[in-house]
C-alpha positions, -999 to +999 in steps of 0.1 A: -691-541+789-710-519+815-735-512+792-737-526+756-753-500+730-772-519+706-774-492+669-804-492+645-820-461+626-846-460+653-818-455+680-803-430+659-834-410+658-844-412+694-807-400+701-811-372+676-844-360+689-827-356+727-801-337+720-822-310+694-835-292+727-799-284+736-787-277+705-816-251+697-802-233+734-784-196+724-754-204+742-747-238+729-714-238+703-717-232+669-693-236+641-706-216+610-741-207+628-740-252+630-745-266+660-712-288+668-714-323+679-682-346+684-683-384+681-658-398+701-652-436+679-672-440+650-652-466+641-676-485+668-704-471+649-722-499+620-726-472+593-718-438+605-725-424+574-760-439+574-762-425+613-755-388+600-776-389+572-802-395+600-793-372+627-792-342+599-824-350+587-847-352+620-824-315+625-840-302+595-873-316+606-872-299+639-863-265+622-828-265+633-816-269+602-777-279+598-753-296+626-715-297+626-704-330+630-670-341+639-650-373+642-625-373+671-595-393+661-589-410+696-573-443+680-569-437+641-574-403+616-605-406+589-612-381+565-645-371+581-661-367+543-656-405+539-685-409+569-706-378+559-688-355+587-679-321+587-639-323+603-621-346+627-609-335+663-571-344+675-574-364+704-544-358+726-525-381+737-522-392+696-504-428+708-493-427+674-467-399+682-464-399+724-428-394+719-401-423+727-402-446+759-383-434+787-355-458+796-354-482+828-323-463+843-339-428+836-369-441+851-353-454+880-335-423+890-365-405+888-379-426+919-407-451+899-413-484+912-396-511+893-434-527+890-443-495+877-414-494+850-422-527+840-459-531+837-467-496+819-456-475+791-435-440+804-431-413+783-420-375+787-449-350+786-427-323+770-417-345+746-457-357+739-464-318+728-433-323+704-442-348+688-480-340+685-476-303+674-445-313+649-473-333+628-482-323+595-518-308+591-538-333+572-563-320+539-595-320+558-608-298+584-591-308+615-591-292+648-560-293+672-564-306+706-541-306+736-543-318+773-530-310+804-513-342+817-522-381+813-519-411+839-543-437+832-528-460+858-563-453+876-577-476+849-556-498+844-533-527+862-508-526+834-501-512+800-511-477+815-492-444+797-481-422+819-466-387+809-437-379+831-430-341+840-467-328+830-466-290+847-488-260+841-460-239+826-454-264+795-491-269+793-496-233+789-469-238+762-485-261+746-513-245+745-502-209+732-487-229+697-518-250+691-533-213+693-511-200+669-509-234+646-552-225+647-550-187+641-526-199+609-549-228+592-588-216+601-607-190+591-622-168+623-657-188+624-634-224+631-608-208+654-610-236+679-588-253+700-601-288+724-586-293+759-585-334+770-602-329+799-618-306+822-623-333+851-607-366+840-597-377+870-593-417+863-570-408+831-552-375+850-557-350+830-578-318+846-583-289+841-599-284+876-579-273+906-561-301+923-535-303+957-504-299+938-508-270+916-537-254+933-554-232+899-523-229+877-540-254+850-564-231+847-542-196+851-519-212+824-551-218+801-562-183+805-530-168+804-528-184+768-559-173+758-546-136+769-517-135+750-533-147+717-562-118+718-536-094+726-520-102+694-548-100+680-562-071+690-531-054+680-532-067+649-498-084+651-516-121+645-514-120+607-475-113+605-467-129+629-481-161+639-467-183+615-431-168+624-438-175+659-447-215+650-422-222+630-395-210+660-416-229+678-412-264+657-373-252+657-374-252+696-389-281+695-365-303+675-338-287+693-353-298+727-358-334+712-326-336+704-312-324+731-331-349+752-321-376+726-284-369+735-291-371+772-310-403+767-280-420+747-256-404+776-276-422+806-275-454+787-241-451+782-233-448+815-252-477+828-244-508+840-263-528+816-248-505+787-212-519+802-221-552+805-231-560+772-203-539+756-183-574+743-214-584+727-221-553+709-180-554+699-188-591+683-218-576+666-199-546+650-170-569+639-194-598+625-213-574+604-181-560+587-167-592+582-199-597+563-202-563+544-163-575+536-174-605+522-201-591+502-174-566+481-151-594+475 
């Protein structure tokens, strides 16, 4: 604990009353004319219910009258009207769809120490925006978010996730459908999409330039945003946007399973796949012998 955080109503209050000067600037986001203000773990939070209750009272008291509250759903979802919120924000990674673990052998021949390998959790980043744009869209307001890469080995000795093959082009991608899966579900005033983050450099994922790609995070982000006002603009959004994300959950699938089959092909052809091949014929025969047993 750097530095513990100790709630009471006071607290809440003072907290409040700081942030009501930025909130009343012009420029400052607004959902609905609201100004919006994310929580990043309420579950950490005593009575977060109780804590908005307060925060939109001293905004009524200042004259600013209403503020958008959302929950961010960085380890679990809540239905934000169960803590007196307004809607939750995807937090991306979701850990509870990353995608599958990439296996030892794959791993290996991609170069990764074995200390590496063993100590953290490896998955693919294409496969990350799979699984997290495949999800079903949950009753309450909910806003899609996506990020640009992940690598939180900065933080941590082991147990880090690290998302193999993050590139501007699939980020851009994956950007463009959360776009569409936004234009398809919200009304114009709630049109927004969250990028995870513009300069996390101790959990890799930026939005700022870096060595390797130069600005292409940020052309790939733009070029996104482009393409979706163009459509709009045109007026093709309407008839076509939901088209375009249902190819896109068919591309999807199809790239899953396509890197499904190469999975089960590398593990085939492995050494340790050959190795245990007796024990996996013993397995197979033991469990019909069994299933035998049970018709007779």
């Amino acid at each position: 604990v750097l530095m513990q955080q100790v709630y009471s109503d006071e607290d809440d209050r003072e907290h409040i009353r700081s942030l009501i000067p930025v909130f009343g600037d012009e420029r400052y986001i607004r959902i609905e004319g609201k100004p919006l203000f994310l929580v990043y773990r309420t579950g950490e939070m005593p009575d977060p219910a109780r804590t908005a209750t307060i925060w939109r009272e001293e905004a009524r008291a200042a004259g600013l009258g209403e503020i958008y509250l959302c929950h961010v759903e960085s380890l679990e979802p809540c239905d934000p009207a169960g803590i007196g919120f307004d809607a939750s924000v995807e937090f991306a990674p979701d850990w509870h769809n990353k995608g599958p673990v990439i296996d030892d052998d794959a791993a290996g021949r991609m170069g990764i120490p074995t200390e590496v390998r063993n100590d953290n959790h490896l998955h693919d980043y294409a496969a990350l925006a799979d699984e997290m744009l495949a999800k079903e869209s949950p009753s309450y307001t909910w806003f899609r978010c996506v990020t640009p890469s992940w690598d939180n080995t900065a933080r941590r000795r082991t147990g880090a996730n690290v998302f193999l093959n993050a590139d501007p082009e699939t980020f851009g991608q994956w950007l463009t459908a959360a776009l569409k899966d936004t234009r398809v579900r919200h009304e114009a005033g709630q049109q927004l999409v969250f990028i995870n983050a513009w300069n996390e450099w101790a959990e890799g994922c930026h939005l700022e330039p870096d060595q390797e790609f130069g600005y292409a995070w940020l052309e790939a982000a733009r070029d996104a945003l482009a393409h979706h006002q163009e459509d709009f603009v045109s007026g093709n959004a309407d008839r076509t946007e939901q088209a375009a994300m249902d190819r896109f959950r068919v591309e999807s699938l199809e790239r899953r399973l396509e890197q499904r089959e190469r999975i089960i092909s590398e593990m085939q052809s492995s050494t340790s796949w050959r190795l245990t091949r007796p024990v996996r014929w013993l397995k197979e025969r033991w469990l019909a012998l069994r299933s035998a047993g049970r018709r007779t």
